[in-house]
C-alpha positions in Angstrom: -5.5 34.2 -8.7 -2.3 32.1 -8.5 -2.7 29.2 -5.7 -0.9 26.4 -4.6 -2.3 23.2 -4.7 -2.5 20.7 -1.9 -4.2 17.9 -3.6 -4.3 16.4 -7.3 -7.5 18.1 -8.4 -9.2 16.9 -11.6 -8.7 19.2 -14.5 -6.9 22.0 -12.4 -3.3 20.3 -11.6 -1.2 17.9 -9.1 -0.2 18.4 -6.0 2.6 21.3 -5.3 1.7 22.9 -8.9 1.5 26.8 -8.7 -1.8 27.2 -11.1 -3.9 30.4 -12.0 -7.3 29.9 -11.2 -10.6 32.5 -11.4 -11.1 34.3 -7.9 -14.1 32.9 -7.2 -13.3 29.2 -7.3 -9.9 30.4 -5.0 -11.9 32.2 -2.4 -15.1 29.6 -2.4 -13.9 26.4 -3.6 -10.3 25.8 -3.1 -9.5 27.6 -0.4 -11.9 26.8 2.1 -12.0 23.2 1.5 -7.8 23.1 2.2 -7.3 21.7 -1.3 -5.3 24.8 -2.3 -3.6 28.2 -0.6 -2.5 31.3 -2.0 0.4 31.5 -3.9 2.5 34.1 -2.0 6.3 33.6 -0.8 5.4 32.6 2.8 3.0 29.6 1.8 5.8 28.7 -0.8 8.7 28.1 2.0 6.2 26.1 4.2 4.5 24.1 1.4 8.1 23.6 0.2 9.1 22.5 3.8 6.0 20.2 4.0 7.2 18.4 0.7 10.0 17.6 2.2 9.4 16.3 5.4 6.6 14.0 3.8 8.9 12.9 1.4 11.8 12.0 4.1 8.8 9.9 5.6 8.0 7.8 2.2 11.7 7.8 2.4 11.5 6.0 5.7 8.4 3.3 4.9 9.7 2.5 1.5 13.2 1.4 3.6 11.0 -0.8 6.4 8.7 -1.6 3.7 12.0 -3.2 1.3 13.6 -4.8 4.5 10.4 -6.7 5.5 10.2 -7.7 1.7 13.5 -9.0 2.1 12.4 -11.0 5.1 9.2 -12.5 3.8 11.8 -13.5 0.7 13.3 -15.7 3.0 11.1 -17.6 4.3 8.0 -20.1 3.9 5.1 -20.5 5.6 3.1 -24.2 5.9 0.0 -24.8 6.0 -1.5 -28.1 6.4 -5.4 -28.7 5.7 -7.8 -31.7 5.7 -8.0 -33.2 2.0 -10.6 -36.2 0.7 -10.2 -38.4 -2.2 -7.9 -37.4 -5.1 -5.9 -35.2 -2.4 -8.8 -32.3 -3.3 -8.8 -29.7 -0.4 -12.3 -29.7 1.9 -12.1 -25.5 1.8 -9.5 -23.1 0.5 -6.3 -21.4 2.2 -7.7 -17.8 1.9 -5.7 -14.6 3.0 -6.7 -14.7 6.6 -5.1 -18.4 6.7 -1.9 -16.8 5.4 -1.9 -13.7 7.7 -2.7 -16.2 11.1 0.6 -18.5 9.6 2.5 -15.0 9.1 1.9 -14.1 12.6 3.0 -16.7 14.1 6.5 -15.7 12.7 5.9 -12.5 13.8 5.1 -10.7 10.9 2.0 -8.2 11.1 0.1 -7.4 7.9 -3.3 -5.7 6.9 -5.2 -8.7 4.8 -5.3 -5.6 2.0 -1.5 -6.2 1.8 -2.0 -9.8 0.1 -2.8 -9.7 -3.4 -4.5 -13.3 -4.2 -6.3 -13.5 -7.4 -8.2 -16.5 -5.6 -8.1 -19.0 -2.6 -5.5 -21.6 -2.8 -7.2 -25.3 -3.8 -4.6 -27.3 -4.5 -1.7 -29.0 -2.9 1.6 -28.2 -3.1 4.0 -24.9 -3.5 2.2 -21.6 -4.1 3.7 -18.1 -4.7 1.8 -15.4 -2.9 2.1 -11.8 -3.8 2.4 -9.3 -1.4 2.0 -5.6 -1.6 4.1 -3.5 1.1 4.5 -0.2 -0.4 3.2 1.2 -4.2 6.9 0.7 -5.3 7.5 -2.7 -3.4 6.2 -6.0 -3.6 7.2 -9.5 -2.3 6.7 -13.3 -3.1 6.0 -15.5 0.0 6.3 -19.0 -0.6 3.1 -21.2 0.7 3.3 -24.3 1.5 -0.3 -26.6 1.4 0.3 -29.6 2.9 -2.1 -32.6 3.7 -2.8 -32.7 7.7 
């Protein structure tokens, strides 16, 4: 039976692939769990119809996602801790520390979003990366300061 998949499926095919499967894994496998419809002309025009809306919509967030890139490019956040001898931190400037400074710029983001390998401990200028989209990421510029 010929079907159309919905969903990357291991060992089958990707996603909008027209594949020949047995009947049996059609009718009780792929079909009932939504990860595939049968491959007739109907289901073709809307599946075709659903690829492109979704695309138009990655479309759209890759754009918001390249212009708020642009804007965290711009600027630099500060952020000033309490330090002992040998100007050695007390903590760490973590994620949340970055996203609470971010805010108050007016910039939202999910703490998934930052990519730190670890906590910042030093003083100084630190380059953060920041993940917006799969196809676009951005630098911020971090500031740790003494208080």
């Amino acid at each position: 039976m010929k079907v159309i998949l919905k969903e990357d499926i291991e060992r089958v095919g990707k996603r909008g692939e027209i594949v020949n499967v047995s009947d049996g894994y059609a009718r009780n496998y792929l079909i009932p769990k939504k990860l595939a419809v049968p491959a007739t002309p109907s289901n073709l025009k809307a599946f075709q119809n659903e690829e492109k809306l979704r695309k138009m919509k990655a479309d759209r967030e890759k754009t918001k996602a390249e212009k708020l890139a642009n804007k965290i490019k711009n600027i630099s956040i500060t952020i000033a801790v309490k330090t002992g001898e040998d100007d050695k931190l007390f903590g760490a400037v973590s994620s949340v520390d970055i996203l609470s400074a971010l805010k108050e710029k007016g910039i939202e983001l999910q703490k998934g979003m930052i990519r730190m390998e670890e906590s910042i401990r030093s003083l100084g200028t630190h380059y953060v990366p920041i993940k917006l989209h799969p196809e676009v990421e951005a630098k911020l510029k971090v500031e740790v300061v003494k208080k």
